[in-house]
Residue frames as qw, qx, qy, qz and C-alpha x, y, z in Angstrom:
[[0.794, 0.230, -0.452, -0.334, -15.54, -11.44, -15.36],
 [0.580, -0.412, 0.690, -0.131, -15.23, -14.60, -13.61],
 [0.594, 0.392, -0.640, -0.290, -13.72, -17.64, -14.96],
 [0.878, -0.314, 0.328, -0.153, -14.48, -21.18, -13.65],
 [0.679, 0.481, -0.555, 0.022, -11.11, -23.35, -13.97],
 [0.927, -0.373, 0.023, 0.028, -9.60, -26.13, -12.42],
 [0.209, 0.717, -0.638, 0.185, -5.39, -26.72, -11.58],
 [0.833, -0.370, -0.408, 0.058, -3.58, -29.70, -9.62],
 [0.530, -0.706, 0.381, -0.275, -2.50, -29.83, -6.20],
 [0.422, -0.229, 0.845, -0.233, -0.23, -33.01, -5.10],
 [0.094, -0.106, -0.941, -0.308, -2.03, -35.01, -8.22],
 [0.332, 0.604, 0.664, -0.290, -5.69, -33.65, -6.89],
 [0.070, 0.308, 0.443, 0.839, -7.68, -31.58, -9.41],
 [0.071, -0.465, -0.321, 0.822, -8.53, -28.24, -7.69],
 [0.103, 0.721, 0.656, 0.200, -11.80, -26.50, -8.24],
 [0.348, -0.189, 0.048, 0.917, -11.09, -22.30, -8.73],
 [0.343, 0.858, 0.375, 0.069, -12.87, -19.22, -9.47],
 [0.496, -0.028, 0.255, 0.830, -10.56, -17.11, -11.69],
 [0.085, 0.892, 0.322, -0.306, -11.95, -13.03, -11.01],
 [0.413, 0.136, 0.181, 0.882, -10.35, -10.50, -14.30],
 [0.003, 0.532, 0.050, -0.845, -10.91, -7.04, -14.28],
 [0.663, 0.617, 0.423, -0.023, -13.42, -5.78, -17.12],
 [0.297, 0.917, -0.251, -0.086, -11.29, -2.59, -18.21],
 [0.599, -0.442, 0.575, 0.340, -8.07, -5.18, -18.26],
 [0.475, 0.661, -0.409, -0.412, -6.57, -4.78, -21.95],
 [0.994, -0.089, -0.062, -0.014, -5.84, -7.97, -23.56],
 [0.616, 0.521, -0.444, 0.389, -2.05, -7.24, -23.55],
 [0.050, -0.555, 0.455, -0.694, -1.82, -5.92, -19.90],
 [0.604, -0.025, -0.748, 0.273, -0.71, -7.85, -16.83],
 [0.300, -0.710, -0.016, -0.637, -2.33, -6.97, -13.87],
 [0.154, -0.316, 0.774, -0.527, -1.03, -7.55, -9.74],
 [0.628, -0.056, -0.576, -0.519, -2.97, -10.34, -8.80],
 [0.181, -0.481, 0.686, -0.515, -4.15, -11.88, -5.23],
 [0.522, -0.248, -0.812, -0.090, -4.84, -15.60, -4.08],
 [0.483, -0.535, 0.137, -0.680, -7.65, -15.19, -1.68],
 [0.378, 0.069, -0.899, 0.208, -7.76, -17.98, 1.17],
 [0.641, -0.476, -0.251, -0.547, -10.83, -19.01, 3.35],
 [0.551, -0.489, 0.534, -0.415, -11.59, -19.61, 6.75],
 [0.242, -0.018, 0.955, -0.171, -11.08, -23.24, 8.39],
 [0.324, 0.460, 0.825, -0.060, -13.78, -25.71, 6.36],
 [0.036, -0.640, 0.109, 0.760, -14.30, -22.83, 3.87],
 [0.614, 0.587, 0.472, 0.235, -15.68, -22.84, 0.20],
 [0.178, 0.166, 0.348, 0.905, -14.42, -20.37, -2.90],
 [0.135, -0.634, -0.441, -0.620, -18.09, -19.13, -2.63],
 [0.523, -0.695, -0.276, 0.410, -17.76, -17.74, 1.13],
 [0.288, -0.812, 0.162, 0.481, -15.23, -15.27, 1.88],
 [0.503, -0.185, 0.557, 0.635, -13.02, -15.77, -0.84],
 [0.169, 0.647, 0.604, 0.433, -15.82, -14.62, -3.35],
 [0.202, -0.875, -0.350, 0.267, -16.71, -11.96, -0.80],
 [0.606, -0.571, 0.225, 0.506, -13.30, -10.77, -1.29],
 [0.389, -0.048, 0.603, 0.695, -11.85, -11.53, -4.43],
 [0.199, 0.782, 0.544, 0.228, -15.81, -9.46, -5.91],
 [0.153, -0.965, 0.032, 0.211, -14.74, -6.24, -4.05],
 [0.323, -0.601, 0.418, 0.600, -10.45, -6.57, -5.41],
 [0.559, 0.086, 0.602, 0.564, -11.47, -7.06, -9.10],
 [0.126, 0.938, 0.323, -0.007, -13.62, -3.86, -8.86],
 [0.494, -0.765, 0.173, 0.375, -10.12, -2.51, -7.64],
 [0.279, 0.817, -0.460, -0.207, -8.21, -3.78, -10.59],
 [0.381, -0.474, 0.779, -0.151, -6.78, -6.95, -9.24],
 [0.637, 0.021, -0.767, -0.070, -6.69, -10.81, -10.95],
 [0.500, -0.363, 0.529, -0.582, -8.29, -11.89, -7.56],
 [0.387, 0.292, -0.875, -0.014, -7.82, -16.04, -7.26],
 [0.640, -0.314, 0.594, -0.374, -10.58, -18.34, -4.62],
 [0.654, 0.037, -0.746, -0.117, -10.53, -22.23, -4.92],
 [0.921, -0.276, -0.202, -0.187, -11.91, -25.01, -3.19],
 [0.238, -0.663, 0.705, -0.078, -8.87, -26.37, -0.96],
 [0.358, 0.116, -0.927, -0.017, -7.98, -30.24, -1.28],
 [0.161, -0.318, -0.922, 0.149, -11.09, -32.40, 0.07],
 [0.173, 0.509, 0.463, -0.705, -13.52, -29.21, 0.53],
 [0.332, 0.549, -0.117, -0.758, -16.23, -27.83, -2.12],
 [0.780, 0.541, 0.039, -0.312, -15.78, -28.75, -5.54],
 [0.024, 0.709, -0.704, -0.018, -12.29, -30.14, -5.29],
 [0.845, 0.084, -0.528, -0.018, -10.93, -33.79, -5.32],
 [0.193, 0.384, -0.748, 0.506, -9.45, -35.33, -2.11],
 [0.770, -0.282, -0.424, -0.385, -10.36, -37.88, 0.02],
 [0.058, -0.619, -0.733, 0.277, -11.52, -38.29, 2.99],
 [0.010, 0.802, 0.257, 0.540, -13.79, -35.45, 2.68],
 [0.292, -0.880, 0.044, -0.371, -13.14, -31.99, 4.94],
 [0.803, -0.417, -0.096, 0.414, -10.18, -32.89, 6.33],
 [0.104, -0.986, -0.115, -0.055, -8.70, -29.66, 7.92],
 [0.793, -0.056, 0.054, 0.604, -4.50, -30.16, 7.03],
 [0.180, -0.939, -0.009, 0.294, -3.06, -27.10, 7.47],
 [0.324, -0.434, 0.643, 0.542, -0.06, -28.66, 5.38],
 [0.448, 0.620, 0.624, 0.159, -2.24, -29.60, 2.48],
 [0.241, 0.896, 0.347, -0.134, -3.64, -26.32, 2.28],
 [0.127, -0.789, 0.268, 0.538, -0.10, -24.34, 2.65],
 [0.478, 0.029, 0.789, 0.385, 0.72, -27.07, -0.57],
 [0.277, 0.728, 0.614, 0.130, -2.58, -26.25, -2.29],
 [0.109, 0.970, 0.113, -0.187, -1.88, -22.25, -2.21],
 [0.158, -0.577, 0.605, 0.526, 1.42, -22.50, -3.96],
 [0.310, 0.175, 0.821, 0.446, 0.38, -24.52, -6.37],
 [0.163, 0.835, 0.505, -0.145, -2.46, -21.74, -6.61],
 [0.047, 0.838, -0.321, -0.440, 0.39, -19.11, -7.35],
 [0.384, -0.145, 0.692, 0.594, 1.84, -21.47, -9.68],
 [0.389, 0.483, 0.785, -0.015, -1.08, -21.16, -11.56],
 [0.308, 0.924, 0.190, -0.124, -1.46, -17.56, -11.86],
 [0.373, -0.439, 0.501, 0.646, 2.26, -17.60, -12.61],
 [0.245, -0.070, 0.717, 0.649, 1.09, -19.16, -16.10],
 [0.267, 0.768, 0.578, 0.063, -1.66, -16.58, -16.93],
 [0.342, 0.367, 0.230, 0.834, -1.10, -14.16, -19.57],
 [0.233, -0.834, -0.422, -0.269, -3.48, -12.10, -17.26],
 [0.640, -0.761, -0.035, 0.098, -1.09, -11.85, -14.23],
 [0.262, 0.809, -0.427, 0.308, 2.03, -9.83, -13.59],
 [0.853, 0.045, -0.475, 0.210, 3.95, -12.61, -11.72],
 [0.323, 0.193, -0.381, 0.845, 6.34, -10.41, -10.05],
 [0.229, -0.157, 0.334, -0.901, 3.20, -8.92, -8.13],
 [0.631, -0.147, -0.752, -0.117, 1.26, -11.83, -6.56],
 [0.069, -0.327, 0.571, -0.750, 0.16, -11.37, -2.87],
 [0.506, -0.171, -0.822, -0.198, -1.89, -13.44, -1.14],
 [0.398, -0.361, 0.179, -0.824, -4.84, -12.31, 1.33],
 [0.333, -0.077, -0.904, 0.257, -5.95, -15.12, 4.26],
 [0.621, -0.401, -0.149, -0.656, -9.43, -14.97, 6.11],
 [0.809, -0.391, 0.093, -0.429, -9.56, -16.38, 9.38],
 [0.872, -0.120, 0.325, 0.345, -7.61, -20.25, 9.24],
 [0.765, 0.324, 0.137, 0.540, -6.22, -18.81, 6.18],
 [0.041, -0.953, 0.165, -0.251, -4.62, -15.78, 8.15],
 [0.660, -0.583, 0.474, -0.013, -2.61, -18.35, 9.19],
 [0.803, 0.438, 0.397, 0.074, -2.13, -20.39, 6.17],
 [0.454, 0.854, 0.132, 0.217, -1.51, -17.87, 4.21],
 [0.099, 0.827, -0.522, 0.181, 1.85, -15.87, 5.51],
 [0.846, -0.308, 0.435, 0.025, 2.78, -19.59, 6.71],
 [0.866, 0.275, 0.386, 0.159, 3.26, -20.20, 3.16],
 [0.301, 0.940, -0.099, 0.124, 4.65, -17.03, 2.16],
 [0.379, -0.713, 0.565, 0.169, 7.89, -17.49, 4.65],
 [0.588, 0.016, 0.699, 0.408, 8.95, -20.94, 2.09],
 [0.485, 0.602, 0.564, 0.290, 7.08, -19.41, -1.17],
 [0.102, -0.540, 0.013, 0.835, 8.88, -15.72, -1.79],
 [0.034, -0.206, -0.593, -0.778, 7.07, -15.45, -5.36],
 [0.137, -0.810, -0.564, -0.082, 4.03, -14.28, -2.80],
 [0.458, 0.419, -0.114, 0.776, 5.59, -10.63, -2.76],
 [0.330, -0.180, 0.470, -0.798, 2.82, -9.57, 0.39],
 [0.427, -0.419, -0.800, -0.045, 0.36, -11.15, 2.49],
 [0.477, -0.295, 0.179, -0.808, -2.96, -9.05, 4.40],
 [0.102, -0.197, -0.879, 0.422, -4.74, -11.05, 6.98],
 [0.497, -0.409, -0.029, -0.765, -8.39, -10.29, 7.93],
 [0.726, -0.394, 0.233, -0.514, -9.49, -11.81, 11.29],
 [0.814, 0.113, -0.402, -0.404, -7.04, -14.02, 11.63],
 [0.960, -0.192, 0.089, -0.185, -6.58, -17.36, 12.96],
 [0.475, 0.704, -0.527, 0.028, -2.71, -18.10, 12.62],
 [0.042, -0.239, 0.936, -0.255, -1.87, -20.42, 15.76],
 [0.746, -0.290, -0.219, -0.559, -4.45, -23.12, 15.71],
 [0.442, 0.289, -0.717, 0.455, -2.49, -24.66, 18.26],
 [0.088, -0.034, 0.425, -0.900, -3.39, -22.57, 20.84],
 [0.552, -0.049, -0.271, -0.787, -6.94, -22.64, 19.52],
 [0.635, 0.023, -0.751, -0.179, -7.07, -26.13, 20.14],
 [0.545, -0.139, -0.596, 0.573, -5.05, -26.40, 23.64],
 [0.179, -0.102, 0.205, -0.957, -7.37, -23.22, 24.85],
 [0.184, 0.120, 0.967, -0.126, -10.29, -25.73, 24.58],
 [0.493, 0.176, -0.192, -0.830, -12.15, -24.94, 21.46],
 [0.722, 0.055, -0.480, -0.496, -13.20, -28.38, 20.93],
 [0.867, -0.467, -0.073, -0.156, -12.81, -29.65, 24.51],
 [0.667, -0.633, 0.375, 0.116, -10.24, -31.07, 26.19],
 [0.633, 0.661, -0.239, -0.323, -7.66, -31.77, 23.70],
 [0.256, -0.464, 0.840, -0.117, -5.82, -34.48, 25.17],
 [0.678, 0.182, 0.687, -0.188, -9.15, -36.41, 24.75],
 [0.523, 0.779, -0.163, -0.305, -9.43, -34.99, 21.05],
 [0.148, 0.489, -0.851, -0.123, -5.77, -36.79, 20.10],
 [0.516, 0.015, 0.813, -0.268, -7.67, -40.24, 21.49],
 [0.556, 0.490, 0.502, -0.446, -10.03, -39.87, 19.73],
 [0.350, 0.775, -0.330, -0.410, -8.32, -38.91, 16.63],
 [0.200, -0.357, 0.910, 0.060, -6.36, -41.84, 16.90],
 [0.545, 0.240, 0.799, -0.086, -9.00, -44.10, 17.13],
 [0.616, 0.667, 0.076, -0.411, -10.70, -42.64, 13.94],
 [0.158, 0.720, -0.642, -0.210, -7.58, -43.26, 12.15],
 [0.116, -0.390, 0.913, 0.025, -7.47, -46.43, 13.13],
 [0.399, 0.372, 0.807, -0.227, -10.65, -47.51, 12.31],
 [0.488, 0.748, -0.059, -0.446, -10.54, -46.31, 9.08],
 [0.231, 0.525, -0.771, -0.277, -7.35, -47.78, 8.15],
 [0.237, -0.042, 0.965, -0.107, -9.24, -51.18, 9.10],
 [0.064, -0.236, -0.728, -0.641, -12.19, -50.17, 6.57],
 [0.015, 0.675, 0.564, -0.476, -14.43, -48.15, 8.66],
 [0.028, 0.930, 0.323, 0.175, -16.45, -45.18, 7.62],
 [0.327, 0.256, -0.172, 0.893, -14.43, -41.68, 8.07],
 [0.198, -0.762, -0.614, -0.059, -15.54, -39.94, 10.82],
 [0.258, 0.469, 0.018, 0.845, -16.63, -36.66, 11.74],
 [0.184, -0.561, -0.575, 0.566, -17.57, -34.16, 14.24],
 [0.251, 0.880, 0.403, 0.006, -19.87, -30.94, 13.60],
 [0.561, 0.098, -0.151, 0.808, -17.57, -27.88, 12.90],
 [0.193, -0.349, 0.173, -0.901, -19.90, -25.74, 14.29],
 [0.165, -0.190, -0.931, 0.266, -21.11, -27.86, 17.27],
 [0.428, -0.529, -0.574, -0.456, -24.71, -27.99, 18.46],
 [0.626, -0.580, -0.328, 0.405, -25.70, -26.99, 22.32],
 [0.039, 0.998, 0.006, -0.041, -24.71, -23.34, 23.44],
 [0.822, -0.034, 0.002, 0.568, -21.20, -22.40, 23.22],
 [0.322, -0.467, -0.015, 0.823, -18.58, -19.37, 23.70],
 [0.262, 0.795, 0.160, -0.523, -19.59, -16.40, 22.06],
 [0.078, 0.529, -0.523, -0.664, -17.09, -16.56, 19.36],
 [0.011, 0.006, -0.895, -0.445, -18.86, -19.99, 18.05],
 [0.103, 0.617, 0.572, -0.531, -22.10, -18.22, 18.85],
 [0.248, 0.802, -0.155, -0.520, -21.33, -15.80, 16.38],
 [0.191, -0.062, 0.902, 0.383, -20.11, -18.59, 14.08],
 [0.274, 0.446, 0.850, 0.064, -23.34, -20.34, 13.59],
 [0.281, 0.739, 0.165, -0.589, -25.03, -16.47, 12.94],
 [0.259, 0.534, -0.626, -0.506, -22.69, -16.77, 9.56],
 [0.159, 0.151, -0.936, -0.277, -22.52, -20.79, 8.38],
 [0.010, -0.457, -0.888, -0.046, -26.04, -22.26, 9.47],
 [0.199, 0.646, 0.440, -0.591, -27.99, -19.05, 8.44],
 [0.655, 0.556, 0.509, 0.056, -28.81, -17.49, 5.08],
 [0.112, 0.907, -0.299, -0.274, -25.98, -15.19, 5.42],
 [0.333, -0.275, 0.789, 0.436, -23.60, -18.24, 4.02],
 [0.551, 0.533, -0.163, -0.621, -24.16, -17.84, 0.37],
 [0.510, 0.324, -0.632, -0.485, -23.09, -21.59, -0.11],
 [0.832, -0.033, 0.054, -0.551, -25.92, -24.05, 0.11],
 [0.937, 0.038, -0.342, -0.060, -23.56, -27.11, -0.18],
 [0.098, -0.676, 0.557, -0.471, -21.13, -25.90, 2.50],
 [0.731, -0.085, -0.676, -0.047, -20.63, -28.99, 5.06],
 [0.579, -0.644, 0.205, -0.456, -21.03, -28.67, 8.48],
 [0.993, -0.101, -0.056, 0.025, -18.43, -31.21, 9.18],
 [0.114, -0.720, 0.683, -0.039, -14.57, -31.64, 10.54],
 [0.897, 0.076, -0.430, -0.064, -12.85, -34.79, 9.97],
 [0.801, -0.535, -0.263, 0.057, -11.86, -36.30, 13.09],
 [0.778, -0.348, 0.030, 0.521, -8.41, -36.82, 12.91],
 [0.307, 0.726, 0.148, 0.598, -7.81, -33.25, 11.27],
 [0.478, -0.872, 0.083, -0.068, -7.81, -31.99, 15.07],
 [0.800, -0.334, 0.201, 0.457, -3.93, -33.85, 15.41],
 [0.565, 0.287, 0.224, 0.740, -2.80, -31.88, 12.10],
 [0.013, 0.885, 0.089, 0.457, -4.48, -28.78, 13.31],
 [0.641, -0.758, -0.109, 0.054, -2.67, -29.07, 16.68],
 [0.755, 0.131, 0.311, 0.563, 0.77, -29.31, 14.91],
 [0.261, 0.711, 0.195, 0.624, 0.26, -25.78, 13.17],
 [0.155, -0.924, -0.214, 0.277, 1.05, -22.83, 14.22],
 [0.561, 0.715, 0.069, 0.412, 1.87, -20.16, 11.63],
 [0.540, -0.841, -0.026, -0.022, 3.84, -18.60, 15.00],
 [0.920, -0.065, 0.202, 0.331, 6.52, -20.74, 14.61],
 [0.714, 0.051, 0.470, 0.516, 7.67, -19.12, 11.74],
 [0.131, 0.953, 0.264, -0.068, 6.10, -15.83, 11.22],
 [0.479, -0.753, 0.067, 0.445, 9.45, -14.22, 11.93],
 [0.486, -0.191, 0.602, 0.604, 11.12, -15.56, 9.31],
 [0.511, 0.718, 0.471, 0.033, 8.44, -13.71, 6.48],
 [0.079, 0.928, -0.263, -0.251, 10.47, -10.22, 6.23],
 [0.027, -0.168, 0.146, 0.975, 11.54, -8.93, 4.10],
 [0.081, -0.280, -0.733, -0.614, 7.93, -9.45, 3.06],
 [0.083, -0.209, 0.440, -0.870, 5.60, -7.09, 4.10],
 [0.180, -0.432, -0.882, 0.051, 2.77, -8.63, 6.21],
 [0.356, -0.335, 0.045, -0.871, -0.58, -6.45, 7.23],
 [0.167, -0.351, -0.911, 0.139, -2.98, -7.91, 9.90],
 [0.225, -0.265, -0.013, -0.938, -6.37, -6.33, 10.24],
 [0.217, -0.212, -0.919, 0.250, -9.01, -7.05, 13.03],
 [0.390, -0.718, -0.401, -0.413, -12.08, -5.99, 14.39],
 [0.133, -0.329, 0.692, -0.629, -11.11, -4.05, 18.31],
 [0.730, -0.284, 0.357, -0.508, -14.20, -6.51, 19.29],
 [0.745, 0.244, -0.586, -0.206, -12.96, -9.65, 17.41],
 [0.857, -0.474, 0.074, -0.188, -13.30, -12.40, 19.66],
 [0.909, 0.048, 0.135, 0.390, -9.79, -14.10, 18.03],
 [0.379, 0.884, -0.136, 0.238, -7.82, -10.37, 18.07],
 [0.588, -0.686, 0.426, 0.047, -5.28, -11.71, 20.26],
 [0.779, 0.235, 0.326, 0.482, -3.96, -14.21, 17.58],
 [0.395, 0.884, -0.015, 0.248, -3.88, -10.85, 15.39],
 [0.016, 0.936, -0.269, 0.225, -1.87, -9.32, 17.79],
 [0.837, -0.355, 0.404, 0.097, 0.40, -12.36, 18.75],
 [0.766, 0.463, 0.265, 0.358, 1.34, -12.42, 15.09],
 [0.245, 0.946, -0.029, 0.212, 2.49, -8.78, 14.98],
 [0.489, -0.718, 0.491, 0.068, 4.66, -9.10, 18.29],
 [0.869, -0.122, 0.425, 0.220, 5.87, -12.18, 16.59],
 [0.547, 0.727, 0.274, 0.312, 6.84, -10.77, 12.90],
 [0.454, -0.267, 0.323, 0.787, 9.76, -8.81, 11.77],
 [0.239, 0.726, -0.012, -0.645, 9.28, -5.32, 9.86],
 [0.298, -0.163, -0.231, -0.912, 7.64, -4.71, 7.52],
 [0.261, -0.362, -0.895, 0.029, 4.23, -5.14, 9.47],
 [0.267, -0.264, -0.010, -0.927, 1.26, -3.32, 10.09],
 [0.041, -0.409, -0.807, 0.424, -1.54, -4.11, 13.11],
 [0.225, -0.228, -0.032, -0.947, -4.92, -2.22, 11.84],
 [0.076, 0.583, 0.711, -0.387, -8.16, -2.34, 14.29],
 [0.224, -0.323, -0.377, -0.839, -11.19, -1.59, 12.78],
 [0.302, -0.058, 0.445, -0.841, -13.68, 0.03, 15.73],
 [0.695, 0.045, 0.100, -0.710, -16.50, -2.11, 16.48],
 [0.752, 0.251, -0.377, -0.478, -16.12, -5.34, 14.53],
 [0.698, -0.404, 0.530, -0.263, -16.00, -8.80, 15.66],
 [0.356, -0.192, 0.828, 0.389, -14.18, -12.06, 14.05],
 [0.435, 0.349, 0.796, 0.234, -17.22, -13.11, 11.97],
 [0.424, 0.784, 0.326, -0.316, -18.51, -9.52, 10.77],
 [0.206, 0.614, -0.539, -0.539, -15.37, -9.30, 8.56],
 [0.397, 0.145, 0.876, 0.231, -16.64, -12.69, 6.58],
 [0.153, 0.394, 0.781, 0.459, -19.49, -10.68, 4.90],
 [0.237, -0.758, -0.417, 0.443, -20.68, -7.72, 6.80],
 [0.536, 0.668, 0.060, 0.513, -20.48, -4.53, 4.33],
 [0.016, 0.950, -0.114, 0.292, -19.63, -2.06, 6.86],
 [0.563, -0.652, 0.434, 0.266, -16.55, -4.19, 7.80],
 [0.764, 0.390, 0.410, 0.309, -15.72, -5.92, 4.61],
 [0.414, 0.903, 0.077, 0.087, -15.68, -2.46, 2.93],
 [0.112, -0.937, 0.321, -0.084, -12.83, -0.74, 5.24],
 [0.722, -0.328, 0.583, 0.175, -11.05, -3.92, 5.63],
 [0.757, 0.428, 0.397, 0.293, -10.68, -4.10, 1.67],
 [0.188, 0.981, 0.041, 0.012, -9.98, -0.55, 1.22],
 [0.595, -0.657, 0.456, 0.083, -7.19, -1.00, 3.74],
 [0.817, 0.025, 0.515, 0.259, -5.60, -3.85, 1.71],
 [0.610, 0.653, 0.276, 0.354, -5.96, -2.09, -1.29],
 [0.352, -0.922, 0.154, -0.044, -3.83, 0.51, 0.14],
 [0.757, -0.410, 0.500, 0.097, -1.49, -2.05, 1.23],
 [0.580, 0.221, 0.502, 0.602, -0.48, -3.48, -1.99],
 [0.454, 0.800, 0.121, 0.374, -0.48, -0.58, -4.06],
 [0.254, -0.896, 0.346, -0.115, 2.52, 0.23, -1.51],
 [0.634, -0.485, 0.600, -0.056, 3.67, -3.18, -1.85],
 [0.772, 0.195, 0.538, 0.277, 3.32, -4.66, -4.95]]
């Protein structure tokens, strides 16, 4: 059963799908996991993908809209804050704290892509997430940045600037595509196969990055601080072809025990967004995981 409700963030009102188990009695509390989407992400993307396959499992399974994306409040629109978001998913566990559905004490919180990065960020300051599983992810977007995903990134800060400033003087917010137009590296090759085809299942998805989001995205890295997650135990699962399995495995070296590295043969960054014959083993896995952990 899904439930559509809403919660605030920081004074926005967040937009949420709330996933219960059918066989869940009405007395009985059940482990429960906030799912988290890639970078520019909807609740209907991954997070649905996800959170459909862990309430077959048993699981209160938790997507929302982040601040400024979907069906959420927050202005400008699509602006990619990596601190926002780490805001927005605690205030997402606060939530299922106060459902009579959810065993508090066993909360764990699963990160797709940006939010593989997100997600055990927030866990090292928020210890009422009790584990955090990763799929394909995306934890230093630092690096991402200063590797030249979106060009030179010296010019990028300029440019950011200027947006900034010509907004605060009553321009227009601007943006830039988030999956850019014109060929590009394979990994945003294999992007566009997922978000501008009919495998993204949501039709109001934006193709869009606010500008100056590139200065807060350069700022992040869940690296920093990984270390400091244990005692919580962290899983990171990748595809051995994923184009972004070096983050994966940057995180592990970085991280303190408990921590598991699993490679699943064959799969690349985007086939764990919606692909069944990664999706499946990559859920299975998890489920595994917590029922060892929570």
């Amino acid at each position: 059963m899904r439930q559509d409700i809403t919660f605030l963030s920081d004074g926005r009102k967040l937009a949420g799908h709330l996933y219960l188990p059918d066989d869940r009695a009405a007395d009985q509390r059940r482990p429960a996991v906030v799912v988290v989407g890639a970078s520019s992400g909807t609740k209907e993307q991954t997070p649905a993908e996800y959170s459909q396959r862990l309430v077959k499992l048993g699981y209160v399974a938790f997507a929302f809209d982040h601040s400024t994306y979907g069906e959420s409040e927050g202005t400008p629109r699509s602006d990619e804050n990596p601190f926002a978001k780490s805001e927005d998913i605690k205030n997402a566990v606060t939530f299922l704290t106060s459902r009579e559905e959810v065993d508090r004490n066993r909360i764990a919180a699963l990160g797709v892509c940006g939010g593989g990065g997100f997600a055990p960020y927030t866990a090292v300051a928020d210890r009422r997430i009790k584990a955090v599983a990763t799929v394909s992810g995306l934890p230093d977007l630092r690096s991402t940045l200063t590797d030249g995903f979106a060009g030179d990134w010296h010019d990028l800060m300029t440019y950011a600037q200027g947006a900034r400033e010509a907004y605060a003087a009553g321009g227009d917010a601007q943006y830039v595509p988030f999956m850019p137009p014109g060929e590009q590296s394979d990994w945003v090759e294999n992007g566009k196969q997922y978000y501008l085809t009919d495998r993204n299942p949501d039709p109001n998805w934006k193709n869009e990055t606010l500008v100056w989001s590139f200065d807060k995205m350069l700022q992040f890295s869940a690296l920093d601080i990984i270390q400091l997650l244990a005692p919580t135990p962290l899983l990171l699962i990748a595809g051995s072809q994923a184009e972004t399995l070096g983050q994966s495995q940057a995180a592990y070296e970085k991280a303190d025990e408990p921590k598991e590295l699993h490679l699943i043969d064959g799969g690349t960054h985007f086939d764990f967004y919606d692909k069944p014959e990664y999706v499946g083993p990559a859920v299975a896995k998890i489920d595994s995981f917590l029922r060892t952990h929570l």
